[in-house]
C-alpha positions in Angstrom: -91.3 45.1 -200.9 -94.2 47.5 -199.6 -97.2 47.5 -201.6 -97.1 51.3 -202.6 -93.7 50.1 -204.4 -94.5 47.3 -205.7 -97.6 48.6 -207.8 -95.6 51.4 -209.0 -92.8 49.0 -210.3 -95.8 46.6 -212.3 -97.1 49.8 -213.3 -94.2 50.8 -215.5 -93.2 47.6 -216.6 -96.6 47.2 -218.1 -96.2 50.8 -220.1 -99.3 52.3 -218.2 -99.4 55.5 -216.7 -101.2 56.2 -213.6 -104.2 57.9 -215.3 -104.7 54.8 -217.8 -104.5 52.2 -214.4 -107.1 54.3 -212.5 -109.4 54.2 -216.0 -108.6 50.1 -216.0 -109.7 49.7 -212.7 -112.5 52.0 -212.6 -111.0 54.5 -210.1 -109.7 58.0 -209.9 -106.2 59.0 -211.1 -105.5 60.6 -207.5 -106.3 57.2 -206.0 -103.5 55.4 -208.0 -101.7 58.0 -206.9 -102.4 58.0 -203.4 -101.3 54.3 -203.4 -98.1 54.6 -204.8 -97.3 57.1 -202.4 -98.2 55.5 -199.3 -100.7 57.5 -198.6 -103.4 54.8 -198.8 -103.3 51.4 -199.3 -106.3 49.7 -201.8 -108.7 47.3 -200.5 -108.2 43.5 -200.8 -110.2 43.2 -203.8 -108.7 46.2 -205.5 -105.2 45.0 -205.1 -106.4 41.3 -207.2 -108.3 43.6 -209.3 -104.8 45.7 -209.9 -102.8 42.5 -210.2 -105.0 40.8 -212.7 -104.8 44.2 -215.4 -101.3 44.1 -214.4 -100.4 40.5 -215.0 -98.7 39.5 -212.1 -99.0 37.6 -208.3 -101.7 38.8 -206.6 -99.9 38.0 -203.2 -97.0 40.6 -204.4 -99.2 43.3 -203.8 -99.7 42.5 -200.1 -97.4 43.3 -197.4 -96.9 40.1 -196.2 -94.1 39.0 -193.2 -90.9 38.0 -194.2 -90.7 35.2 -191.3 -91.2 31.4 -192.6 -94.8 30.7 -192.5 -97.4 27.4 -193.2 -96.4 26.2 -196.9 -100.3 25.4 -196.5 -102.3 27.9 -194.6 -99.7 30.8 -194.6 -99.9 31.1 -190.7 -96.0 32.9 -189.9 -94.5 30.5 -187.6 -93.9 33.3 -185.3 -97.3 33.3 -184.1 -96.7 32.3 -180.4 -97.5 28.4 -179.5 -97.1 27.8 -183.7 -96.1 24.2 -183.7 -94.3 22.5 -186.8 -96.1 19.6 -188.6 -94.7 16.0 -188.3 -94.1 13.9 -190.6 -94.8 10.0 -190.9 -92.1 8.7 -188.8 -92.9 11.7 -186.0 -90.0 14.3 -187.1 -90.8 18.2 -187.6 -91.7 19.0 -191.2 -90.4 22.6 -191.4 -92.6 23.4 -194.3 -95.9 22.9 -192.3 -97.5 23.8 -189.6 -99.3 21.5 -186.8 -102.5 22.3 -187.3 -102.6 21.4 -191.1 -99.7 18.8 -191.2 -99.5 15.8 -188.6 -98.2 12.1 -188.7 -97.5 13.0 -192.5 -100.8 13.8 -193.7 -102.8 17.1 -194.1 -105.6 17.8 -192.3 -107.9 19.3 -194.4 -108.7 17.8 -198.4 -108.8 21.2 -199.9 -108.4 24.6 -200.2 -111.8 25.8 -199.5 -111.6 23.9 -196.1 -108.1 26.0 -195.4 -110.1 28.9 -195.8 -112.6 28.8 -193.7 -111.1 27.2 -191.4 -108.8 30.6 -190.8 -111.2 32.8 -191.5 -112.4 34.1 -187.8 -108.7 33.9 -186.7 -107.6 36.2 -189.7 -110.2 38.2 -189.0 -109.1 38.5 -185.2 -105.1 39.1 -186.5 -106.0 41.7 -189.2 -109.3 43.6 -188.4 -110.6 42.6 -191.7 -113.8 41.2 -192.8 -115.3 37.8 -193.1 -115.4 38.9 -196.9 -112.1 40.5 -196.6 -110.2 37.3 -195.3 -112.2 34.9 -197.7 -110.6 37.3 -200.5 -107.0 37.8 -199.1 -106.6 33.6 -198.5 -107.8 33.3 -202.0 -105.0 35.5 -203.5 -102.4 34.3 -201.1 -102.7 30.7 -200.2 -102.5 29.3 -204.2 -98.8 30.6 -203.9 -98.0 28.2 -201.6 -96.1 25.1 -201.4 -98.8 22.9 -201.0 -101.2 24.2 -203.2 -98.8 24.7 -206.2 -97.1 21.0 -206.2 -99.0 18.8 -208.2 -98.4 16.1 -206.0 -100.7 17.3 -203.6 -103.6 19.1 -205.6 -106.8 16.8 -206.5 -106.0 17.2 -210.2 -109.3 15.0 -210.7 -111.5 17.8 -209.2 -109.5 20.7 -210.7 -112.5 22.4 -213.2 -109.7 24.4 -214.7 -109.0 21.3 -216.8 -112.6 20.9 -217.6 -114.2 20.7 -220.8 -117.5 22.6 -222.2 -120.1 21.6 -224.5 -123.1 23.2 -225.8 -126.0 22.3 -228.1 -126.1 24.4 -231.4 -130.0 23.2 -231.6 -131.1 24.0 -228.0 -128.4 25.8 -226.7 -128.3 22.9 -223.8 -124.3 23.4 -222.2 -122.3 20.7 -220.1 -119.7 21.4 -217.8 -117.5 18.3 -217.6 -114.4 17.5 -216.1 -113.1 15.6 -218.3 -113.6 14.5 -222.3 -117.1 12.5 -222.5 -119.7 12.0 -224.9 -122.0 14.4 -224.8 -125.3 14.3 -227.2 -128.0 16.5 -227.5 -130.7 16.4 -230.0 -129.4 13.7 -232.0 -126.3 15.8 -232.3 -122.7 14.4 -231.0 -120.8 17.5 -229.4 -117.5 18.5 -229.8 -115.9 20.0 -226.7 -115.0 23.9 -227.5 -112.3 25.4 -227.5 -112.1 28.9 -225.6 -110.7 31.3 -227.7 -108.9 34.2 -226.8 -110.9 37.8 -226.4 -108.8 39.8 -228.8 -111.4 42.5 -229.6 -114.4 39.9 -229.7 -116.4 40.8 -226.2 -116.3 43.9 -224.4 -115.8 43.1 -221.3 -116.2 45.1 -218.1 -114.8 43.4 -214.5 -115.5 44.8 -211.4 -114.3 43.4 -207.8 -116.0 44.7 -204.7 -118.0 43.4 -202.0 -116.3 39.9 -202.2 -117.9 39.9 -205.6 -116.5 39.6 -208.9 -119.0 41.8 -211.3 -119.2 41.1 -215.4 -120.9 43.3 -217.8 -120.5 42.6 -221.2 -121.8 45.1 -224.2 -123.5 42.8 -226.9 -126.6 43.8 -228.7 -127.9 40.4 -227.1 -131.0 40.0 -230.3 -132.9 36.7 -230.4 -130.7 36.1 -233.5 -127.6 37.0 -231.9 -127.0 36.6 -227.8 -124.6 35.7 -225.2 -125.7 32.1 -223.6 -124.1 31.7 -220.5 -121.2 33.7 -218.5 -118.9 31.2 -216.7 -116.4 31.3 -213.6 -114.1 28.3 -213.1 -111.6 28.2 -210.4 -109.9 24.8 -209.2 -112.8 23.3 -207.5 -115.9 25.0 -208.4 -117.6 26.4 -211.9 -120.1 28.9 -212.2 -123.0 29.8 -214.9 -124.9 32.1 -215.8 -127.8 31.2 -217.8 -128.5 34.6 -220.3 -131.1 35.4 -222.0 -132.1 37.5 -225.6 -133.0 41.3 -224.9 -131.5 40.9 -221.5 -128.4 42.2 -220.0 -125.1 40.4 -220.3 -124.4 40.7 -217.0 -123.2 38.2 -213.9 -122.0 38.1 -210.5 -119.9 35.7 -208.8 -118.8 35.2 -205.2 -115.1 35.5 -204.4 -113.9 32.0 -203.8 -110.3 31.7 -204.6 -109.1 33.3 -208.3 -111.4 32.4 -211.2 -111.1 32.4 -214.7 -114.3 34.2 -217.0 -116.0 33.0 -220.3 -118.6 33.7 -222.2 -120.2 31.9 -224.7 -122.5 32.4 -227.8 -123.8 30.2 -230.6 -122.2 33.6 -232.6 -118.7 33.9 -230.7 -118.0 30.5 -229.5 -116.4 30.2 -226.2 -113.8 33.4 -225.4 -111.5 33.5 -222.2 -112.7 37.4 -221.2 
């Protein structure tokens, strides 16, 4: 489906009209517009900007080919000289590619390592940026085969499974990857449990420049402040230390999608 139809289609099922997208994702109502029409297409970022407000697969809003590609690095296998993977006892594996699947082991251990790995020849195939690519493999490549079976994901280094703590006294926080005990003046912590932002945090995203942007509006007093903004993806977490009087504001490199908290002695821990 081209991009201009599908983001008209998940613009009506979610009950938006184009004005209140464009206000969402902090563009003009002629640009919404313009993409449903064909006229232009968004930027990478926009389009995991659009499918995030929109709730659905980022890698439906991207023209991709219909011809069978990598189940690991998303290379078509109509790319000339593609060969197919073998498996252990030297047969093609149709699901993989060569370069990422051979004797019946991948060749890389993660994602990340997919990623840059195909950066420059994306880069080469596509005309896009370094930034650009980083973005679009991020979106795509968790879609895949190998990426979504649970069989082959490290579930022991997936941070989205991870646990935070912080210290009501000092306001000390731990992000572990699994249940632990965790004290901190003389108290035992309790791992928290993120609660969902139903009116609590006002909560601004922004994606551009291979940057995910938060601002959040809290009167941030010495008695009452955000601590920390986080960012936890599969295999990496992010924090922001914050501070009283300060903005509550972060930025986060685009490494594959992410999911936001914030926390406060106040609030607790809230999914934004």
């Amino acid at each position: 489906m081209k991009v201009s139809d599908a983001l008209s289609n998940a613009r009506k099922r979610a009950g938006l009209t184009q004005e209140q997208l464009a206000a969402k994702v902090y563009v003009t109502r002629q640009a919404v517009s313009r993409w449903e029409n064909g006229d232009s297409e968004p930027s990478v970022d926009m389009r995991k900007l659009l499918a995030n407000v929109l709730d659905m697969p980022a890698a439906e809003l991207f023209d991709l080919p219909d011809a069978p590609a990598c189940q690991c690095c998303g290379t078509p296998f109509d790319v000339p000289n593609m060969p197919f993977g073998t498996d252990a006892d030297g047969t093609e594996n149709p699901d993989y590619c060569g370069w990422c699947y051979q004797n019946g082991e991948f060749t890389s251990a993660g994602l990340d390592e997919i990623i840059e790995r195909n950066v420059p020849f994306l880069m080469e195939a596509t005309g896009y940026t370094a930034e650009e690519a980083v973005s679009f493999m991020g979106a795509v490549l968790p879609t895949l085969k190998r990426w979504r079976s649970a069989e082959n994901r490290n579930l022991a280094a997936d941070c989205r499974k991870g646990v935070f703590y912080a210290c009501p006294d000092c306001g000390n926080a731990v992000w572990s990857m699994g249940e632990a005990t965790v004290n901190c003046c003389g108290n035992v912590l309790e791992p928290l449990v993120p609660r969902r932002n139903d009116g609590i945090l006002a909560a601004e995203v922004e994606v551009a420049d291979g940057c995910q942007r938060v601002l959040i509006s809290h009167p941030m007093t010495k008695q009452d402040h955000l601590a920390y903004i986080l960012a936890v993806g599969d295999d990496l977490v992010r924090i922001k230390r914050l501070y009283p009087e300060q903005e509550a504001r972060a930025e986060f490199p685009l490494q594959g999608p992410c999911t936001l908290y914030a926390y406060g002695e106040g609030c607790g821990l809230v999914e934004l």
